[in-house]
N, C-alpha and C positions, 0 to 999 in steps of 0.2 A: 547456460540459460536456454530452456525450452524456448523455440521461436512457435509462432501460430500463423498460418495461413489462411486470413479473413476472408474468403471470395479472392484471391488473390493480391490481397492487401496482407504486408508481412510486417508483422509485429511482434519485436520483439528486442535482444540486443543487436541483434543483425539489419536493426533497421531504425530510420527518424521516430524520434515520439510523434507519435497520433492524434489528430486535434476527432472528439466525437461530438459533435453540436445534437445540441435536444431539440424535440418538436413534439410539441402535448395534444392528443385530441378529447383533453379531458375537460371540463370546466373546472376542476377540482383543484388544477396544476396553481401550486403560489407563484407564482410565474408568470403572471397573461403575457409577457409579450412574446413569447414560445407557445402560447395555447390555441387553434384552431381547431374551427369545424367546417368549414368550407375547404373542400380538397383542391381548388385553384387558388387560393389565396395562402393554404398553409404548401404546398408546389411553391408557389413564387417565394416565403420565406426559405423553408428547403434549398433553393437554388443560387441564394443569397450566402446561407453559409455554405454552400460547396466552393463559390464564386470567392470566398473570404478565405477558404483553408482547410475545411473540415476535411477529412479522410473520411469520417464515421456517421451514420446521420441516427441516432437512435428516439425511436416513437416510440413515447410514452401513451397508454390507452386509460392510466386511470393515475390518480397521484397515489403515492407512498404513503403518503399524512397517516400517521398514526392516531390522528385523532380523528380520522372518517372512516369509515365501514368499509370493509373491503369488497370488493366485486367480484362475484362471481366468474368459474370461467365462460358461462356463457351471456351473462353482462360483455365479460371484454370484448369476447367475439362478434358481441352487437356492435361496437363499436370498430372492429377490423375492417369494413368496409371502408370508411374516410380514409383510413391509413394506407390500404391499399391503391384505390384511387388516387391519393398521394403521390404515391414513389411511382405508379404508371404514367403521374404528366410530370415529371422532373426531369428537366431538358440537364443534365450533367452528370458526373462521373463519381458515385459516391459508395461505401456499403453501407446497407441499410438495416438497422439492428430495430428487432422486436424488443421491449419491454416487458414483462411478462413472467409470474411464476406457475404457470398450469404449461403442462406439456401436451395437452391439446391444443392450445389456444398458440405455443410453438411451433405445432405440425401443422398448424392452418397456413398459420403466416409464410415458413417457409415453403410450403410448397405452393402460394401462393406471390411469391416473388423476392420476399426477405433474404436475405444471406447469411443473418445472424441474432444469436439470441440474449440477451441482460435481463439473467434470472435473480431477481431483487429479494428470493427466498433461496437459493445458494442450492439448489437439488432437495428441496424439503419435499417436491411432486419426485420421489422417485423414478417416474419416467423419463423426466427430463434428459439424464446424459443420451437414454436409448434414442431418445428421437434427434438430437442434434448428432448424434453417430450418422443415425441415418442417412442425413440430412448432408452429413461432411461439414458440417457447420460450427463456426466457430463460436463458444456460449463464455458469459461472463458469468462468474459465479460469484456472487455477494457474500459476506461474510452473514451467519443466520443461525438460527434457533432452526431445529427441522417441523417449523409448523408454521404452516400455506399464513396463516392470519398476522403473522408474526413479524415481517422481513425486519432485518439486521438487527433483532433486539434480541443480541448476542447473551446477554448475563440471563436472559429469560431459559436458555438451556441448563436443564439438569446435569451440571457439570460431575458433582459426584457420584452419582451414577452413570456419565458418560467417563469420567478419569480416575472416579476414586476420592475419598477425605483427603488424603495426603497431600496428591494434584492442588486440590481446590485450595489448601493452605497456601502452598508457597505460589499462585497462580497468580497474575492481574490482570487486567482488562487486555494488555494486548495480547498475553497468553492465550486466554479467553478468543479473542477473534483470530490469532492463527490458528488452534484447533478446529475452530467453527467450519474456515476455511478446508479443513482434512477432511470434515464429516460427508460421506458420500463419495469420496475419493473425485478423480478428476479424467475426463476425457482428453481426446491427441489435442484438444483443440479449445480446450481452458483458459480464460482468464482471470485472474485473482482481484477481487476486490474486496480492501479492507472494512465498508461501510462506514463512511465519514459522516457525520450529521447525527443530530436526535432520534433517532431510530425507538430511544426506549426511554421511559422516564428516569429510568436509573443511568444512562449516558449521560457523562459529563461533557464538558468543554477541555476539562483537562485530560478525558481520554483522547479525544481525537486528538490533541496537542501532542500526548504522548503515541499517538500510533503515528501521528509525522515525523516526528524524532524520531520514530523506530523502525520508518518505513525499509531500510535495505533487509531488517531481518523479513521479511515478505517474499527476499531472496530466494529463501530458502525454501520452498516449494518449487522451484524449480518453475516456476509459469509468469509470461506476463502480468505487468499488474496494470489497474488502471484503475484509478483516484479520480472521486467527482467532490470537489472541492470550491467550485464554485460561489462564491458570497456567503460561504458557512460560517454557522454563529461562532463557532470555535476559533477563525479568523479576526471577525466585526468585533467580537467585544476586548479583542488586544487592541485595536485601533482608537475604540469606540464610534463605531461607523455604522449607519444603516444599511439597508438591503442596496438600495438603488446607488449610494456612495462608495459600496464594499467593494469596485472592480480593482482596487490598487493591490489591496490585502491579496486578492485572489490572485494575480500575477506574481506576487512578491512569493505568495506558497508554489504555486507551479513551477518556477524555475527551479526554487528548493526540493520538492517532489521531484521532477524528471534527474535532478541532480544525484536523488537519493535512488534510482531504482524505478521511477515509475514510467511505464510506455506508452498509455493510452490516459489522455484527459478528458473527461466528459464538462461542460462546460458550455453556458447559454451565451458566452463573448468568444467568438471562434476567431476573431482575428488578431486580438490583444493576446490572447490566450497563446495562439501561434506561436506569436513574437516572445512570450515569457519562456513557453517551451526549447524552442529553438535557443536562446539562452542557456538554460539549465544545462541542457545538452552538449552544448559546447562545453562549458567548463567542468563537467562531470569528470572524475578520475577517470583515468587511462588504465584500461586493462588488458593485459594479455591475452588474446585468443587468436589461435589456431584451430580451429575445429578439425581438418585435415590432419595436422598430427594429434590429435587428440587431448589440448592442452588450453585449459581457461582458468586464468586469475580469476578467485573471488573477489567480490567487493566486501570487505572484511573491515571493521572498525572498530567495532566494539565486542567482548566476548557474549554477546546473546546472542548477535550476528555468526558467530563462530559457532556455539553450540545449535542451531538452525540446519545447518550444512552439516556439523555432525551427524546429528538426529537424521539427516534426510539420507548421506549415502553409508549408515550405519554404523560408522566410524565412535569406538568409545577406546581407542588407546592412548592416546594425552588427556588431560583436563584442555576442555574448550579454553580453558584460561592461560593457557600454554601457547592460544594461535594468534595472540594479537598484540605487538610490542605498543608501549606507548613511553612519551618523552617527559621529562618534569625538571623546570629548571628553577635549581635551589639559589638565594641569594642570603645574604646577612650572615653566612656560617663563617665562624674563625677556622682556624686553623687547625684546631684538636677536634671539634666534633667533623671536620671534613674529611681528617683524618682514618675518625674511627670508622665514620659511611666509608671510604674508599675500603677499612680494610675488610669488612663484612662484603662489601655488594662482589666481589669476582664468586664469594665462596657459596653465592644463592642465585648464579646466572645475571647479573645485574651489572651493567659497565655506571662506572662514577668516572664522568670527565672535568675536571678540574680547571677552570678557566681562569681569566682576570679578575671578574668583577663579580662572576660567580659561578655557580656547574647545572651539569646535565647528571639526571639519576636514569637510564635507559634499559626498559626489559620488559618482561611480561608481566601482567597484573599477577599470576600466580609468584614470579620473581620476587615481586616487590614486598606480595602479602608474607612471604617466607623472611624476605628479609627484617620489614615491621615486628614482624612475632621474636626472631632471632635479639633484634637489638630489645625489645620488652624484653628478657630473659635475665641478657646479660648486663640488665640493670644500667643502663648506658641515660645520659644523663635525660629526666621527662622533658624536657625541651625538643632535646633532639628526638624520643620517641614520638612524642605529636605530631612532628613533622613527618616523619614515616608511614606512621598509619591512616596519615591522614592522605599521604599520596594512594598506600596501597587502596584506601576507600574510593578515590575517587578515579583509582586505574582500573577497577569493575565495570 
């Protein structure tokens, strides 16, 4: 895994998950208790989450709300002064992230005292990587459609003309936002965000559900990620919880997230947040790395996760479906059809271990799916074929 050096804040698997606390100088922000316009009173909040945990402090200058007008870049730059004024009376030790999709309104800010950028249009201002080069600055890239007006309303990109009819058939939504993520390519100094939240009318709640399930394939880019999942509807309506109630949800997904891959959380609870991170972290799989000899376990689960990492270091000589064992333990079987699975599974790479009370079917989904199709063939009794395909289905 790419690591990123934030202002000298490192982030990445060589280092703790990142708490980045908000601070809005919008009125627009659905948020007030993060919104100011008084640059001593939003300082003294600022200093409260550095005081709490935050690594990250990222200033927001307009809301995302898709259902408000977007602002111009020289609207936001009207509003750069609060911000900067800001982080010049913050008595503590923080990086300090622009918000922001125009890459002028990036070049202000950083050279102006910022250290970093969260571009919520993902390089739709073509400028953008040049100037956080410049800059040495490390940018967050949102998952996006490449149009300024647009941010994270990922299905709004002309996919078939960006990948093709074929693409678009067998595609879904989280296809859909890692491609997003590729468009514009990425800087030394990238962070991947898969944009969680109602971005577009046509985002459900069950995409971002399913891009939480699928956060390790996110892996596969090679770059930090960082998940702002805070009080999202996508959380609230499993619960059934309002905005102001939804802080459980939101720690109960953070530990999940940092568990699954994620490095940086963006998040208006920095200290609860902390503590879910820190969690996650700990029990996250153990994986092998050396960097010095040049050796690092993926985090590998599922074969999409597998085919990801393919795709990424160009690797097409196995089926993806060939890198990911998975376990399945059969109960209720007599003794003939136990039988006839042991005598198929050695001859499709598949171990059948036979126990007391019941067994293990153990191997690759591609294993499994071979052995499914073998025993449909050889007419082997429909009981026991159901059981098969129904493993090999759910070892996909």
């Amino acid at each position: 895994m790419h690591n990123v050096d934030a202002a000298g804040l490192g982030i990445g698997d060589d280092h703790p998950p990142r708490i980045m606390g908000v601070l809005n100088v919008s009125r627009e922000s659905p948020y007030n208790p993060s919104v100011f316009s008084d640059p001593g009173e939003a300082a003294t909040y600022v200093e409260d989450m550095i005081d709490a945990g935050a690594d990250i402090v990222d200033v927001g200058l307009e809301s995302a709300n898709k259902r408000l007008d977007v602002l111009s870049a020289e609207e936001e730059r009207e509003r750069l002064d609060t911000a900067i004024e800001t982080i010049e009376s913050v008595s503590g030790d923080a990086v300090f992230s622009i918000e922001t999709r125009y890459s002028a309104v990036a070049d202000e800010a950083l050279a102006r005292g910022f250290d970093m950028v969260n571009d919520v249009c993902g390089f739709a201002d073509p400028e953008m990587p040049a100037v956080c080069d410049e800059y040495d600055a490390a940018v967050v890239k949102m998952a996006s459609p490449p149009d300024l007006g647009r941010p994270g309303a990922v299905e709004e990109t002309d996919w078939t003309e960006r990948c093709g009819e074929g693409w678009v058939e067998d595609a879904d939504y989280v296809d859909e936002v890692y491609e997003a993520l590729k468009q514009g390519g990425f800087t030394e100094k990238t962070i991947v965000d898969p944009a969680f939240g109602g971005w577009s009318e046509a985002q459900t709640v069950e995409d971002d559900r399913e891009t939480l399930r699928r956060l390790r394939e996110f892996r596969g880019l090679d770059r930090p990620i960082l998940v702002s999942i805070n009080r999202k509807n996508f959380l609230r309506e499993l619960a059934g919880r309002s905005t102001e109630a939804a802080l459980p949800v939101s720690l109960a997904a953070t530990a999940m997230a940092v568990e699954r891959g994620a490095h940086v959380i963006r998040t208006h609870d920095v200290s609860e947040t902390l503590d879910a991170a820190i969690i996650g972290d700990e029990f996250a799989r153990e994986r092998g790395r050396d960097l010095e000899r040049g050796v690092e376990e993926l985090d590998v689960t599922r074969v999409t996760e597998a085919e990801r990492h393919f795709e990424r270091v160009d690797a097409a000589a196995i089926d993806p479906a060939e890198a990911v064992t998975r376990v399945f333990e059969l109960t209720g079987l007599d003794d003939r059809p136990a039988d006839e699975i042991a005598a198929l599974a050695s001859d499709h790479g598949v171990q059948f271990l036979s126990g007391e009370r019941s067994h293990l079917l153990v191997g690759t989904p591609a294993a499994l799916d071979r052995l499914a199709t073998t025993a449909r063939k050889r007419a082997l009794p429909d009981r026991l074929v159901e059981r098969l395909e129904y493993v090999a289905s759910e070892a996909e």
